[in-house]
C-alpha positions as CSV (number, residue, x, y, z in Angstrom):
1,X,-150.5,88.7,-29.3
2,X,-148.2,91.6,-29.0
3,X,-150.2,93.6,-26.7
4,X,-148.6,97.4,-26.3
5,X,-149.6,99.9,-23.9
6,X,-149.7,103.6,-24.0
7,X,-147.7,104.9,-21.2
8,X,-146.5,108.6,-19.7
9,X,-143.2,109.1,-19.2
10,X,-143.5,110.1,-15.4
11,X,-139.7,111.2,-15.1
12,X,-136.5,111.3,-17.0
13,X,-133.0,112.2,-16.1
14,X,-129.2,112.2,-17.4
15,X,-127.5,109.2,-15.3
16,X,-124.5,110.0,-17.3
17,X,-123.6,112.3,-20.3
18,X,-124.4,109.0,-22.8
19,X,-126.9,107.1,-20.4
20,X,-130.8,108.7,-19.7
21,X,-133.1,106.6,-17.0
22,X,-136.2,107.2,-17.9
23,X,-139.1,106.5,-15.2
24,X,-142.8,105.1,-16.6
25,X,-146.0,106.2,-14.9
26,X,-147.7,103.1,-14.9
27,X,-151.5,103.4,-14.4
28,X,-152.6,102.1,-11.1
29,X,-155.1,100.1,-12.9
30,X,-152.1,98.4,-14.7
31,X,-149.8,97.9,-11.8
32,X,-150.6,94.3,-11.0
33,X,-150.4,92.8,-14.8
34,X,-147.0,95.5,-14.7
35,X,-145.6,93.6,-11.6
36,X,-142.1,92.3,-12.6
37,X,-139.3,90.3,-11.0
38,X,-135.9,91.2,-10.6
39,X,-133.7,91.0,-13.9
40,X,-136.7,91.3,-16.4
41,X,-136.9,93.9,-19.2
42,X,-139.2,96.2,-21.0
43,X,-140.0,96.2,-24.6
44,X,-141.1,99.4,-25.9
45,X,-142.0,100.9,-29.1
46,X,-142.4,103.7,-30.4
47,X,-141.9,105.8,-34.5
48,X,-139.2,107.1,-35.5
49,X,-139.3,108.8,-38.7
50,X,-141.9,106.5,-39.9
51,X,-140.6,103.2,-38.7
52,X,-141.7,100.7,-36.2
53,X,-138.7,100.4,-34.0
54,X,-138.9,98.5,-30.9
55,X,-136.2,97.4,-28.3
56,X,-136.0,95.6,-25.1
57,X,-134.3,97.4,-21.9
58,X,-133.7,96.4,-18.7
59,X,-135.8,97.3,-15.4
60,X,-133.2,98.9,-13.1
61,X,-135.7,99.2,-10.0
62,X,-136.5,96.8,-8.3
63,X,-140.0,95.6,-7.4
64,X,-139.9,96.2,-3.9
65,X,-139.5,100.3,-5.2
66,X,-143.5,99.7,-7.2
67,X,-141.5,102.2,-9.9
68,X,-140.8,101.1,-13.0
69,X,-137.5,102.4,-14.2
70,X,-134.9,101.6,-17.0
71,X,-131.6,103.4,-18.1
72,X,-130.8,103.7,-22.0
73,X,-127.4,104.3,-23.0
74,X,-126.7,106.0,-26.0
75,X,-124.9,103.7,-29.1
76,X,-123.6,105.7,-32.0
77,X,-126.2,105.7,-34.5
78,X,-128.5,103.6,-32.6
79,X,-131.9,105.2,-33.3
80,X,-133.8,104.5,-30.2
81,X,-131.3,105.6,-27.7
82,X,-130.7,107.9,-30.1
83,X,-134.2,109.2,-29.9
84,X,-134.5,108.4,-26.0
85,X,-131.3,109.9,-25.1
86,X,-131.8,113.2,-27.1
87,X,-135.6,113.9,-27.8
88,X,-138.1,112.1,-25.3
89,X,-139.2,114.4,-22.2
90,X,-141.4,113.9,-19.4
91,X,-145.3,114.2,-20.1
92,X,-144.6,111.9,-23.8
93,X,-146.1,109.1,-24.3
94,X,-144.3,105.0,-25.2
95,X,-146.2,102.1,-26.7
96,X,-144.6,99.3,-23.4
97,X,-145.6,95.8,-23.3
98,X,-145.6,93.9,-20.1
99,X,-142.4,92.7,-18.3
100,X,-140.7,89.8,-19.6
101,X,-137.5,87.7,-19.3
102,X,-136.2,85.2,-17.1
103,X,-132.8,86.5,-15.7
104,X,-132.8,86.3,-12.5
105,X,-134.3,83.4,-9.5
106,X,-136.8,83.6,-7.1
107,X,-136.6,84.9,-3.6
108,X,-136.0,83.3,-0.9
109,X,-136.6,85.0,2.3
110,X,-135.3,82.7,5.1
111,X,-132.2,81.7,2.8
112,X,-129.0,82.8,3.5
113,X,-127.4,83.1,0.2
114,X,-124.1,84.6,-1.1
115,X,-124.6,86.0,-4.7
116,X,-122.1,87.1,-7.5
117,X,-122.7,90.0,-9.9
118,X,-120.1,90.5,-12.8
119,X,-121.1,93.6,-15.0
120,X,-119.4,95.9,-17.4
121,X,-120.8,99.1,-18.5
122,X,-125.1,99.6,-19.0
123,X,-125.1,95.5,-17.8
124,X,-125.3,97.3,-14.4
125,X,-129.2,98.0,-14.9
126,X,-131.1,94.5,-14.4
127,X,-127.9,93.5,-11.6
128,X,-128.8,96.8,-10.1
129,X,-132.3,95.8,-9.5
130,X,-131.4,91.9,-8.4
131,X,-128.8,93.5,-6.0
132,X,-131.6,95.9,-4.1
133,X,-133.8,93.1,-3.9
134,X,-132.2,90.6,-2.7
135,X,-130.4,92.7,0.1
136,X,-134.3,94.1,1.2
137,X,-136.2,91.1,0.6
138,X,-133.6,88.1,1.8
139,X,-132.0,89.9,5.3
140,X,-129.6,86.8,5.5
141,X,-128.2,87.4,1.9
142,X,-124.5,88.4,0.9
143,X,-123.8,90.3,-2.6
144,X,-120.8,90.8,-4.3
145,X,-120.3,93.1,-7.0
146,X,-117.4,92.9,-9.6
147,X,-118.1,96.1,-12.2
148,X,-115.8,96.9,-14.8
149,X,-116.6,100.7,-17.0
150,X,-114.3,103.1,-19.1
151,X,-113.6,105.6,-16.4
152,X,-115.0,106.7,-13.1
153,X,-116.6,109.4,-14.4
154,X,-118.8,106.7,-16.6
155,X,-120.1,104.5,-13.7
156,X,-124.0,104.5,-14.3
157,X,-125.7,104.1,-11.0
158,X,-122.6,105.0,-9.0
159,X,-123.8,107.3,-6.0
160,X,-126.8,104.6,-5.6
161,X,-124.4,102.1,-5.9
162,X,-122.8,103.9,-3.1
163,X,-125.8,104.8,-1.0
164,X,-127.2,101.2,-1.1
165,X,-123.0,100.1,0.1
166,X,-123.6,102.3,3.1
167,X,-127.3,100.7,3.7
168,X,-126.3,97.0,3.6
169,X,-122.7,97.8,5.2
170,X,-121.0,94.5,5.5
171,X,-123.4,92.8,3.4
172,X,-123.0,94.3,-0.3
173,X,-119.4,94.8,-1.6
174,X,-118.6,96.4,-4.5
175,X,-115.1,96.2,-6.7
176,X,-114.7,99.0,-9.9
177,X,-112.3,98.1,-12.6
178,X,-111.5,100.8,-15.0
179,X,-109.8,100.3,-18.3
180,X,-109.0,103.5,-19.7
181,X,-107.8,105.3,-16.0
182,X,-105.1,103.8,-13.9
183,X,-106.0,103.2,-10.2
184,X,-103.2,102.5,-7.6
185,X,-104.2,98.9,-7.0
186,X,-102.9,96.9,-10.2
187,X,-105.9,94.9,-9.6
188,X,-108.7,97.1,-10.5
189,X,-106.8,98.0,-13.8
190,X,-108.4,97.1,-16.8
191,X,-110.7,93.6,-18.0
192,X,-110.7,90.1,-16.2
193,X,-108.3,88.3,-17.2
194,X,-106.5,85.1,-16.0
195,X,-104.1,86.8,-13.4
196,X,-107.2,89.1,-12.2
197,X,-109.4,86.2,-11.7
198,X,-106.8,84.0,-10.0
199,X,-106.7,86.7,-7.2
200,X,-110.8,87.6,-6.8
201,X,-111.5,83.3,-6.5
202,X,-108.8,83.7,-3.9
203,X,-109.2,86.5,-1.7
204,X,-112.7,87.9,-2.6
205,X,-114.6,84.7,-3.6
206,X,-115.8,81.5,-1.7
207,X,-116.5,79.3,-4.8
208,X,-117.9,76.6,-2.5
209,X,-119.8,79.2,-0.7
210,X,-121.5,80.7,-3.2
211,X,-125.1,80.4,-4.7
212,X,-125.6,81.9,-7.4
213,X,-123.8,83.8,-9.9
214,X,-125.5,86.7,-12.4
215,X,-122.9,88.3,-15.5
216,X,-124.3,90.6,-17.8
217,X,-121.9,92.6,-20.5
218,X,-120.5,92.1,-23.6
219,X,-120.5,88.5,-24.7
220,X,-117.0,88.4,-24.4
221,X,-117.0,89.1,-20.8
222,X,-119.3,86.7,-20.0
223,X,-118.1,83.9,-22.0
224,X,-115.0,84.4,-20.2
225,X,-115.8,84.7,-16.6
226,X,-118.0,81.8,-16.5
227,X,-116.3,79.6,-18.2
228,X,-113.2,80.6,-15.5
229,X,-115.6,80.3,-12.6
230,X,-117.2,76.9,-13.9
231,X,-113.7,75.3,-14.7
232,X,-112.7,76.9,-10.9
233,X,-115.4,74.7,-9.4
234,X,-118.8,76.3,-9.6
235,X,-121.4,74.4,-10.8
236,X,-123.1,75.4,-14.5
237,X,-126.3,75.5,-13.3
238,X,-125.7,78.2,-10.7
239,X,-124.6,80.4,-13.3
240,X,-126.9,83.6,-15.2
241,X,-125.7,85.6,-17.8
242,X,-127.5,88.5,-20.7
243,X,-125.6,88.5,-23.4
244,X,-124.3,92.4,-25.0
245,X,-123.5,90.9,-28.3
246,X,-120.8,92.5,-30.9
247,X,-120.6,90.3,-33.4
248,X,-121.2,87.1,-34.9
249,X,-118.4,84.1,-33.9
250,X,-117.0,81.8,-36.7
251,X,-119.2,78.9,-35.7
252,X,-122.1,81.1,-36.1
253,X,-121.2,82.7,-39.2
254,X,-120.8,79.0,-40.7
255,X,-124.2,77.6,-39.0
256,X,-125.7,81.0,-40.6
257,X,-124.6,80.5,-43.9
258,X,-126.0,77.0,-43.7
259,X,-129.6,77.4,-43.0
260,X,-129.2,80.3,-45.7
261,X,-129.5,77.5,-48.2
262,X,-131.8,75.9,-46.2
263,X,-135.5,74.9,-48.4
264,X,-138.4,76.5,-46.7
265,X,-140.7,77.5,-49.1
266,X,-143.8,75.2,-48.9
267,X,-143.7,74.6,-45.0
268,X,-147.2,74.8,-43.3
269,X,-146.4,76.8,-40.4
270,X,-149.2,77.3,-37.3
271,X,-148.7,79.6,-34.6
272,X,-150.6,79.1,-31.4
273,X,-150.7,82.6,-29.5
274,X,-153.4,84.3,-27.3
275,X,-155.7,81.0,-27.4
276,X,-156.0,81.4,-31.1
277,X,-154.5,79.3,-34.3
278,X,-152.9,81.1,-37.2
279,X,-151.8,79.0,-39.8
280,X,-149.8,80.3,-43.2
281,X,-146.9,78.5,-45.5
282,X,-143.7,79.8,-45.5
283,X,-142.2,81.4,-49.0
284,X,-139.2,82.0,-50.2
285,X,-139.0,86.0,-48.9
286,X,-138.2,84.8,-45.3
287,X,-136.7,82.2,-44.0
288,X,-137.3,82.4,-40.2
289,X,-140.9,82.0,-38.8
290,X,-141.1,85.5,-36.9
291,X,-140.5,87.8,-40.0
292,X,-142.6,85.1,-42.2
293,X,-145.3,85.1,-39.9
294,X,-145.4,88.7,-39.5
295,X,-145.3,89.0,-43.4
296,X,-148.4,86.9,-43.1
297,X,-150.5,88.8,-40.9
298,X,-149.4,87.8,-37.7
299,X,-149.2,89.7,-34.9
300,X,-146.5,88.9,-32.5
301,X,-144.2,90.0,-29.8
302,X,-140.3,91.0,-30.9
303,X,-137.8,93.9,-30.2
304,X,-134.6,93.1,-30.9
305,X,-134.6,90.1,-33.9
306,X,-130.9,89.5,-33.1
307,X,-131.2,86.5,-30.9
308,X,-130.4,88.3,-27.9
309,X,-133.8,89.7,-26.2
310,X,-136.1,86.4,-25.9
311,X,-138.9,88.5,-26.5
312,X,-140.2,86.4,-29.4
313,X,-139.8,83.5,-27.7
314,X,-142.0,80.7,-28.1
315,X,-141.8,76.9,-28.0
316,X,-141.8,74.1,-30.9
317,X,-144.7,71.6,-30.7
318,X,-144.7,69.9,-33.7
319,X,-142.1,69.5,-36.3
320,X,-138.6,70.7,-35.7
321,X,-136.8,74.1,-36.6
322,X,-132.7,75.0,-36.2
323,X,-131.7,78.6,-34.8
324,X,-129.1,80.3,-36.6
325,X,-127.6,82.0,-33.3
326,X,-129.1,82.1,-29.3
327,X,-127.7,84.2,-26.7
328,X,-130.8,84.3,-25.0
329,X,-132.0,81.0,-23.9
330,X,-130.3,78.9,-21.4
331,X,-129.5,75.1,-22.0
332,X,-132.3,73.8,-19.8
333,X,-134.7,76.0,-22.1
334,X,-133.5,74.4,-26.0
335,X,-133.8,71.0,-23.7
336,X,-137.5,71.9,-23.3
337,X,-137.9,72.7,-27.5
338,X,-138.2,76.5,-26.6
339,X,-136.7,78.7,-29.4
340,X,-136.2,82.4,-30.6
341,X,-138.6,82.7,-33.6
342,X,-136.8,85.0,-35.0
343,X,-133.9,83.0,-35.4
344,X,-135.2,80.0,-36.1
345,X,-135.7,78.4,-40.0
346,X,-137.9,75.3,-40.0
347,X,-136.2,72.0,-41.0
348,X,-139.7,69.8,-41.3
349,X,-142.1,70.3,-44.2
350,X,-144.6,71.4,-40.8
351,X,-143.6,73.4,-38.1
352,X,-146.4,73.9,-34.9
353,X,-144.7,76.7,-32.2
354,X,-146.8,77.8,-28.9
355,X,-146.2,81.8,-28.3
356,X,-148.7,81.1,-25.2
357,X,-145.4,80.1,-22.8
């Protein structure tokens, strides 16, 4: 079940002129089923001008704070950071469902790991909160941070960025690349690219040396880097990446197309969520289980119903379904029959999917 929660906005301030962090004042009777691990997100809801609108952000604090804090960045005629960035204010109220997500990995306090960060622009908020807790929580841990933004001036999280440099001296470093302001090091100006990443794997990074590796950014970015450091030596399943996605590729565009034509009108569908069975056949107005089973009656956990959030999803136990795009779920999880419902259009004249996971 998609169990919401009325929550005050405790604080909320101007990060920079397009981004707002916005603080939640969680109920101290909530604070234990609100307890969240590095890298995981919010989903909120709330109404704007009579619609439903929900989206999943990013906890920028990190559980060692016990504050519950994400940073919105404003996207032309995007209507929730639309509304967050220009109309909420302390004292309101948000509809906030539990923490979720599963970007980031466990702590280890006696391990003496060396970890990677790669972020461009608002990707900075779950690495920000992996970065703080790995430094306090694992004393014999390294970071490395490679973030690429517009211009100085639009650096979210830059003075803590700076303060938390100063704090872990010798064990956090921290490399800006700008693309729209020349610095005097050739290096640091613009994207990573071949000739860029030939000099970070050899001055700045110890591919044998390192443990783990998080990216977050546009989808470009990430496909990129990863695929560089993989190829360079690093071994796939040391890598972590969210996905910013712009844009559908051609192989998704085809695979789209396909299950358009795809028959599911007649499939029994049964959804297994909260302990409870809701069964219902799938027509011809949808063709993916989330928005048929929500035009059934169901009531089920989503925000972004672009493939890219994971908040809806669940895992197939009968029956088999295809997913028209994923830039959520990692390899090891499709292994496992977990799928994004609201991507996926049932192939099997019965489909049986556990939301319970």
């Amino acid at each position: 079940m998609a169990e919401f929660h009325n929550i005050k906005i405790g604080d909320i301030y101007k990060e920079t002129d397009d981004t707002t962090v916005v603080t939640f004042d969680i109920p101290e009777e909530l604070q234990d089923d609100f307890h969240f691990n590095q890298g995981q997100h919010l989903t909120l809801k709330t109404m704007i001008d009579g619609e439903d609108v929900r989206r999943s952000y990013s906890l920028c604090s990190s559980p060692l704070d016990k504050k519950w804090q994400v940073a919105v960045k404003l996207i032309p005629s995007g209507k929730f950071s639309t509304y967050i960035n220009e109309q909420l204010k302390a004292g309101d109220t948000m509809e906030v469902m539990l923490p979720s997500g599963t970007f980031g990995v466990s702590v280890q306090p006696e391990a003496a790991k060396n970890y990677l960060f790669f972020a461009a622009g608002s990707g900075i908020t779950p690495v920000l909160s992996m970065v703080k807790t790995h430094l306090l929580a694992e004393p014999k841990a390294t970071c490395k941070l490679f973030y690429v933004n517009k211009t100085a001036k639009s650096i979210i999280f830059k003075e803590e960025l700076e303060q938390l440099r100063n704090r872990f001296f010798g064990r956090l470093e921290i490399y800006y690349f700008l693309t729209r302001e020349k610095r005097d090091i050739y290096l640091f100006n613009g994207r990573f690219d071949d000739e860029k990443m030939d000099v970070l794997t050899k001055t700045f990074i110890d591919i044998p040396d390192t443990s783990e590796v998080f990216l977050c950014g546009p989808e470009q970015m990430v496909n990129y880097v990863s695929n560089y450091l993989i190829a360079a030596g690093l071994p796939k399943d040391l890598v972590h990446f969210e996905l910013f996605v712009s844009g559908l590729s051609e192989e998704d565009i085809e695979r789209t197309a396909r299950l358009s034509k795809q028959k599911v009108e007649g499939v029994k569908v049964t959804i297994l969520d909260g302990g409870k069975e809701f069964t219902f056949t799938m027509t011809k107005d949808f063709d993916n289980i989330l928005d048929a089973a929500l035009g059934a009656g169901a009531d089920l956990p989503f925000a972004c119903k672009g493939g890219v959030c994971s908040t809806c999803k669940c895992q197939v136990k009968e029956g088999s379904v295809e997913m028209k795009v994923n830039y959520a779920l990692e390899d090891k999880e499709v292994a496992q029959n977990y799928v994004l419902s609201c991507q996926s259009v049932p192939t099997s004249e019965k489909v049986v999917v556990d939301f319970d996971v």
